[in-house]
C-alpha positions as a Markdown table, in Angstrom:
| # | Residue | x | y | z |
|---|---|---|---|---|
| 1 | Unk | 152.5 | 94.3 | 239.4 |
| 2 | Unk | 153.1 | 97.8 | 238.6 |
| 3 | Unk | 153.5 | 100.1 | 241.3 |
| 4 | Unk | 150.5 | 102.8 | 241.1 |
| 5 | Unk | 147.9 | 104.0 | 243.7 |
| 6 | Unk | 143.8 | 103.3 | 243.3 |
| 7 | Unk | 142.3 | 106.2 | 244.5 |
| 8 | Unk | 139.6 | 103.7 | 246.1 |
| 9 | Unk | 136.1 | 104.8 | 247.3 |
| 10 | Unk | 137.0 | 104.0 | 250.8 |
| 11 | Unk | 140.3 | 106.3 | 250.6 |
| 12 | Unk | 138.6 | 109.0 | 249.0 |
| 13 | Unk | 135.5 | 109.3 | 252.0 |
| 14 | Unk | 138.3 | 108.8 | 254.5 |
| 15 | Unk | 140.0 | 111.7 | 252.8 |
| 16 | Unk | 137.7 | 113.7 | 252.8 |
| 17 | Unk | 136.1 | 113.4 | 256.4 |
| 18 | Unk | 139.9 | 114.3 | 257.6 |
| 19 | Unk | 140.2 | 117.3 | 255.6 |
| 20 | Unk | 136.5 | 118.6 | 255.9 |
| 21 | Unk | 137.3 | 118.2 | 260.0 |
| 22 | Unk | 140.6 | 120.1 | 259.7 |
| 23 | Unk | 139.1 | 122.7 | 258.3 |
| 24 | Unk | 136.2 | 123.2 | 260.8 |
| 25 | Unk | 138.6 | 122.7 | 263.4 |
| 26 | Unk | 138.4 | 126.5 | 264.2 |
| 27 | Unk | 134.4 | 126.4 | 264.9 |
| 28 | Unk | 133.8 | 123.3 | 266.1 |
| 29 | Unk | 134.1 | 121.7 | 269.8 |
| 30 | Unk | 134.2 | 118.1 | 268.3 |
| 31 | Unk | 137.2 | 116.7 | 266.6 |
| 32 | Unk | 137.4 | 112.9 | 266.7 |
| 33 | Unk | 137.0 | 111.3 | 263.8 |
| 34 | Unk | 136.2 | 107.4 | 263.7 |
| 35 | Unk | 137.0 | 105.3 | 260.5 |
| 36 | Unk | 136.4 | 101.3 | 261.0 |
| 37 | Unk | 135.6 | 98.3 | 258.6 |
| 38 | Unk | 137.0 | 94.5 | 258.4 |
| 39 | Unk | 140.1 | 92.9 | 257.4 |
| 40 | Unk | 140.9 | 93.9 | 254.3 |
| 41 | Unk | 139.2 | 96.6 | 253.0 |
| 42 | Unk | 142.0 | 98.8 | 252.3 |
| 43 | Unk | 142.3 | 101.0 | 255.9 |
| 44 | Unk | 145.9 | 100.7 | 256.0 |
| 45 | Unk | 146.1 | 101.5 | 252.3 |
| 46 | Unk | 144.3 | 104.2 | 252.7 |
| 47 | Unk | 145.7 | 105.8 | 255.3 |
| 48 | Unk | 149.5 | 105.3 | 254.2 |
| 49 | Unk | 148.2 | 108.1 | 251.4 |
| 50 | Unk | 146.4 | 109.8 | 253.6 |
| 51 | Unk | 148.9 | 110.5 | 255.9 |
| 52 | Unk | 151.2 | 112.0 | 253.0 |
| 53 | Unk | 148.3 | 113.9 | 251.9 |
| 54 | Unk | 148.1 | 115.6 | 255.7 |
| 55 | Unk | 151.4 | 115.8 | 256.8 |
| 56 | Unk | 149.5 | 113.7 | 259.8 |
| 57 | Unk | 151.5 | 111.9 | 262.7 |
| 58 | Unk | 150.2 | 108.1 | 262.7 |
| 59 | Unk | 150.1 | 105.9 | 265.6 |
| 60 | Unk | 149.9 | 102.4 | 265.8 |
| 61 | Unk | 148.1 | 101.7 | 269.1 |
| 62 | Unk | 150.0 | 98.8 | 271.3 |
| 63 | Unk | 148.0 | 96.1 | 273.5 |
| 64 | Unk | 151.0 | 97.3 | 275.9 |
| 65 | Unk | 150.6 | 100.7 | 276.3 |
| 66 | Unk | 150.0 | 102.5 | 279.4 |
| 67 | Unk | 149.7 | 106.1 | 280.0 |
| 68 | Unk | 153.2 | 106.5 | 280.8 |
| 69 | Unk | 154.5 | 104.8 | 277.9 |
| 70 | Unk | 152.0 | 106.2 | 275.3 |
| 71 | Unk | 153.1 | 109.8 | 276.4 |
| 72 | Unk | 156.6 | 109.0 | 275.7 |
| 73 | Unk | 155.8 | 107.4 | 271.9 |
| 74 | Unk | 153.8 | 110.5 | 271.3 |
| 75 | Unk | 156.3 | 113.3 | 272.7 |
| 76 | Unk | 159.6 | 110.5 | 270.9 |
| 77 | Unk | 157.5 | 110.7 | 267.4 |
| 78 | Unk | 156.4 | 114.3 | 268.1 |
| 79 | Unk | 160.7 | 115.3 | 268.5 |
| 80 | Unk | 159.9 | 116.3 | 272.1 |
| 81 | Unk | 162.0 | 115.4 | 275.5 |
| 82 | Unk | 160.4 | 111.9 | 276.3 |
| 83 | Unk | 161.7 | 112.0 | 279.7 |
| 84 | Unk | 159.5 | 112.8 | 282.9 |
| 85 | Unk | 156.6 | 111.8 | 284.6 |
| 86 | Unk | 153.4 | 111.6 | 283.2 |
| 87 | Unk | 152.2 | 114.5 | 283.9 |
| 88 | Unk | 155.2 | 116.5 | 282.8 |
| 89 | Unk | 154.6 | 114.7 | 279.6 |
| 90 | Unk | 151.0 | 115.1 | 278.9 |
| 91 | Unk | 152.2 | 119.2 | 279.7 |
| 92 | Unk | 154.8 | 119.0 | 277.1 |
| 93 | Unk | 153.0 | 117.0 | 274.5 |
| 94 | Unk | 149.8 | 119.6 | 275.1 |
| 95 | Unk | 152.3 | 122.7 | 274.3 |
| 96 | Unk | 153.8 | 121.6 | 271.3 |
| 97 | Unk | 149.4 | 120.7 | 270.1 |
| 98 | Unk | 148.7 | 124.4 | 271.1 |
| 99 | Unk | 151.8 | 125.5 | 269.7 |
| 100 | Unk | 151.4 | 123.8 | 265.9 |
| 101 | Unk | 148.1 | 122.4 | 264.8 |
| 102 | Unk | 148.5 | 118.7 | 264.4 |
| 103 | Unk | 145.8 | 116.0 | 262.8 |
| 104 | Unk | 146.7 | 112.9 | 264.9 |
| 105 | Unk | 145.8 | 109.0 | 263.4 |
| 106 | Unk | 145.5 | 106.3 | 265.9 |
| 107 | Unk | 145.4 | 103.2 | 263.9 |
| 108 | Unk | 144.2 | 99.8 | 265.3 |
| 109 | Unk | 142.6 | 101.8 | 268.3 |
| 110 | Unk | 140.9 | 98.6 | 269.2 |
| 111 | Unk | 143.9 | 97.2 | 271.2 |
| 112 | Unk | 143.1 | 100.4 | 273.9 |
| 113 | Unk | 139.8 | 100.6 | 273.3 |
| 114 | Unk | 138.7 | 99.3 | 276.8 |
| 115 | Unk | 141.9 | 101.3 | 278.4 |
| 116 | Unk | 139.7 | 104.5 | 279.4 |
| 117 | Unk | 142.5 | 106.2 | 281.1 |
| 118 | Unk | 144.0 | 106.3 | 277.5 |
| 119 | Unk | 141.4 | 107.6 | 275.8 |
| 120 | Unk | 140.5 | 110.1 | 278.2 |
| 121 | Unk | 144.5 | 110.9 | 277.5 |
| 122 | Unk | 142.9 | 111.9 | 274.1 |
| 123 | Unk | 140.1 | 113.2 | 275.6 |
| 124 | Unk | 141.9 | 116.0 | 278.0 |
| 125 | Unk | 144.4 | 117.2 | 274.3 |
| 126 | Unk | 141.1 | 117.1 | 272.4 |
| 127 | Unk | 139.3 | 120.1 | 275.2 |
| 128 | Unk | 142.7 | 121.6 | 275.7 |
| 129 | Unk | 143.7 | 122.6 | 272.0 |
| 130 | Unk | 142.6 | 122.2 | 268.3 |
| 131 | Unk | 144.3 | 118.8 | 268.0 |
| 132 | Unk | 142.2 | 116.7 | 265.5 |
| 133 | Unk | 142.1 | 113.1 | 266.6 |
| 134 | Unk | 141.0 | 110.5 | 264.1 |
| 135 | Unk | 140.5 | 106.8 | 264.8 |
| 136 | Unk | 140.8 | 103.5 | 262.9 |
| 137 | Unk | 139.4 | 100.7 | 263.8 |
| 138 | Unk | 137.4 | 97.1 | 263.1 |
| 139 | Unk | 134.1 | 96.6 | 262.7 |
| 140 | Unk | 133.1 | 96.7 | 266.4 |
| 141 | Unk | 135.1 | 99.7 | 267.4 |
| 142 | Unk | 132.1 | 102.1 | 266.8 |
| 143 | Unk | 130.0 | 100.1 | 269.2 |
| 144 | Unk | 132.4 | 99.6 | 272.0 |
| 145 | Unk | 133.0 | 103.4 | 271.8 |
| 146 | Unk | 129.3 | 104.1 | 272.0 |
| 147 | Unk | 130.2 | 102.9 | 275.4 |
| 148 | Unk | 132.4 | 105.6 | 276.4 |
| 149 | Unk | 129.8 | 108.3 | 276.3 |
| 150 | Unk | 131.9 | 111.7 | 277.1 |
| 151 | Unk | 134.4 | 110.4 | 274.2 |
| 152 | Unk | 131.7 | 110.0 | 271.1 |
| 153 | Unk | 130.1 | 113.0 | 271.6 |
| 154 | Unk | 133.2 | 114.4 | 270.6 |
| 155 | Unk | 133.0 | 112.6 | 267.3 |
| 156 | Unk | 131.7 | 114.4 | 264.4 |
| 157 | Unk | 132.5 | 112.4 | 261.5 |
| 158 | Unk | 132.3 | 108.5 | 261.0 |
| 159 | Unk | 133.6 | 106.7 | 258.1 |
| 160 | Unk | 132.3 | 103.4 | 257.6 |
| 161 | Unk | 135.1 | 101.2 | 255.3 |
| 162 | Unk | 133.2 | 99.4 | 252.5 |
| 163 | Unk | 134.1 | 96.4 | 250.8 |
| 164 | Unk | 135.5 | 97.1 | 248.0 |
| 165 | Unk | 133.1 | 97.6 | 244.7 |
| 166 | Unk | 133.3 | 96.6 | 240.8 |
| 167 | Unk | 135.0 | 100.0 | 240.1 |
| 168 | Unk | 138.1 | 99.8 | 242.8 |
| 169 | Unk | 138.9 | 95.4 | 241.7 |
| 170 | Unk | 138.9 | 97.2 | 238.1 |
| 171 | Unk | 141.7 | 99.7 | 239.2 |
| 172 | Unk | 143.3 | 97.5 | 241.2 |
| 173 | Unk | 143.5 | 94.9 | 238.4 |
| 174 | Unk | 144.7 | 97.4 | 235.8 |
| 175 | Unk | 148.4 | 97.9 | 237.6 |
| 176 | Unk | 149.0 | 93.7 | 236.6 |
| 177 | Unk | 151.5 | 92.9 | 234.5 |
| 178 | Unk | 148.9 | 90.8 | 232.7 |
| 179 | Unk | 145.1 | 92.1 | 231.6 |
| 180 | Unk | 142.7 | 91.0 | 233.8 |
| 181 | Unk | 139.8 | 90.2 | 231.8 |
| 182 | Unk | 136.1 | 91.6 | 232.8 |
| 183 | Unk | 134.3 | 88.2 | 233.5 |
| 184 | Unk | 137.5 | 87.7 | 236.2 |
| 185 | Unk | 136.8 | 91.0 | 237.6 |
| 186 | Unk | 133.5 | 90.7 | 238.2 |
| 187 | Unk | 134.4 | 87.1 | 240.3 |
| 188 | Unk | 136.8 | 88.9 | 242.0 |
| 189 | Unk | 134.6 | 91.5 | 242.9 |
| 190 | Unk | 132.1 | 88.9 | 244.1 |
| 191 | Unk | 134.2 | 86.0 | 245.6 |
| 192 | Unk | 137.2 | 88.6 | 247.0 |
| 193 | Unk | 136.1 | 92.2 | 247.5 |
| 194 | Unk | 139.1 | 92.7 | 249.6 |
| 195 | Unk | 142.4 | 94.3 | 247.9 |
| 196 | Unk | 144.6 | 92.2 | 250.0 |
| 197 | Unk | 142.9 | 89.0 | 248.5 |
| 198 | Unk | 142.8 | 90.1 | 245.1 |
| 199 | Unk | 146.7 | 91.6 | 245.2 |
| 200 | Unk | 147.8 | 88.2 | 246.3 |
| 201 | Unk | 145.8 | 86.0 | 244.0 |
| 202 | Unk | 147.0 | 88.9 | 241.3 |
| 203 | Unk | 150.3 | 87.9 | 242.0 |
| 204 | Unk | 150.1 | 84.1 | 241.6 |
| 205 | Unk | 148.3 | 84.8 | 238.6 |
| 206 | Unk | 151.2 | 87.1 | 236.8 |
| 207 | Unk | 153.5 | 83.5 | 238.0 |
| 208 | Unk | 151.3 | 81.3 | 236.1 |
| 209 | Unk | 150.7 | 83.9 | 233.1 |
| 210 | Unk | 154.6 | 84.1 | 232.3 |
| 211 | Unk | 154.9 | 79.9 | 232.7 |
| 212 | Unk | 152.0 | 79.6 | 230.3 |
| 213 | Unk | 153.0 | 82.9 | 227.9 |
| 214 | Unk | 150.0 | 83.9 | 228.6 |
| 215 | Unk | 149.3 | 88.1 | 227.6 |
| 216 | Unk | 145.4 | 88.1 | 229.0 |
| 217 | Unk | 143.8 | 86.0 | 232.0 |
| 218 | Unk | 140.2 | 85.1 | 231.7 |
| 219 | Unk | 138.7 | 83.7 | 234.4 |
| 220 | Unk | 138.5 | 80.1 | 232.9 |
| 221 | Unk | 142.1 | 80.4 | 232.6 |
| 222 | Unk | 142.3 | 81.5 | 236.4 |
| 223 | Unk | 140.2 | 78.3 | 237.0 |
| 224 | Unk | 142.5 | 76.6 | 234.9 |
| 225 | Unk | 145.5 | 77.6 | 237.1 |
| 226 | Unk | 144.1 | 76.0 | 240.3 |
| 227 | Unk | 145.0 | 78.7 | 242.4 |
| 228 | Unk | 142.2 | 79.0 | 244.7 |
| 229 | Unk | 142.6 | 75.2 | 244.9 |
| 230 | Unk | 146.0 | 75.4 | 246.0 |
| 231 | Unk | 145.4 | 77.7 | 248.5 |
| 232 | Unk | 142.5 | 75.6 | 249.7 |
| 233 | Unk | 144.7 | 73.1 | 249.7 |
| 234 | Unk | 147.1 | 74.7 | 252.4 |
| 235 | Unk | 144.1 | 76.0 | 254.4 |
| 236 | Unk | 143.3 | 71.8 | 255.1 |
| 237 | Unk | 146.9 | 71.1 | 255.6 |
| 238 | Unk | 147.7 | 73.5 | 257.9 |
């Protein structure tokens, strides 16, 4: 599998809504953003390029957290004294956000969705400097946020992660070591429009190709190789 990044339709929207929000940072009162889709739709792909893209500081959100020891990840990532209480450390972290415009990512904000005094955290850098902070999360995350009515007003831009479509498999499939012939993208597409699903079964199908000196993979050849039956076949045993 060569090494090469698809510019997916989901990476490009999420792109987008980050940059358009930096820029209107200056005139508008609302900066969260909210990005949130299923398993395997490419969020974490995306946003690994993203990040690069907007020199933004990532965090994964922890189950674990509390207010204490998500100020002192922020203010450790951020190069800032992580020592103090709380409150000296929300003041610290605030300073260095009023001092040099960040974009923040939370990722998997799910695990602190129901922690409101962490999201009011957010909340309380959001009103006090021009911090943009955007979220990613599952499916449900834009309901359950709903809930929390004095954070999504603040939320001006939502990006909805799709499954994958015809044009991004077809990308995807073009950085195998083998060509992926049309009638197997298309039941990719349809059967696994997910690029973690169609990378691994991409994989197995390079393993069977070089076996079978195969150049080009149709997908009666891919039925051929009994992949998806193996893999079935693990499912049962497991």
């Amino acid at each position: 599998m060569k090494e090469r990044f698809i510019q997916t339709r989901n990476y490009t929207q999420l792109l987008e809504s980050i940059k358009h929000m930096d820029t209107a940072r200056k005139t508008s009162s609302r900066r969260f953003g909210l990005g949130y889709g299923g398993f395997g739709v490419g969020k974490t792909y995306s946003l690994e390029r993203v990040v690069a893209q907007t020199n933004a500081l990532m965090f994964r959100c922890k189950e674990v957290w509390s207010e204490k020891s998500m100020l002192k990840t922020i203010a450790f990532e951020m190069g800032l004294d992580d020592s103090g209480s709380k409150a000296e450390l929300f003041e610290r972290i605030l300073e260095e956000f009023n001092r040099k415009h960040r974009i923040v990512i939370l990722d998997e904000i799910d695990k602190i969705i129901r922690k409101e005094s962490l999201l009011e955290i957010w909340r309380d850098f959001h009103d006090n400097s021009s911090v943009v902070v955007y979220m990613i999360g599952m499916g449900g995350a834009e309901g359950q946020l709903r809930r929390n009515g004095h954070l999504y007003s603040r939320i001006s831009d939502i990006v909805r992660f799709e499954e994958n479509n015809i044009d991004d498999i077809t990308e995807f499939c073009g950085c195998s070591d083998v060509v992926i012939e049309k009638d197997l993208i298309e039941y990719f597409t349809e059967y696994y429009p997910n690029l973690r699903a169609v990378d691994d079964m991409i994989e197995k199908i390079e393993k069977k190709a070089k076996i079978n000196g195969l150049k080009t993979v149709t997908l009666s050849d891919f039925k051929g190789m009994g992949i998806e039956r193996d893999a079935a076949s693990r499912k049962r045993s497991k």
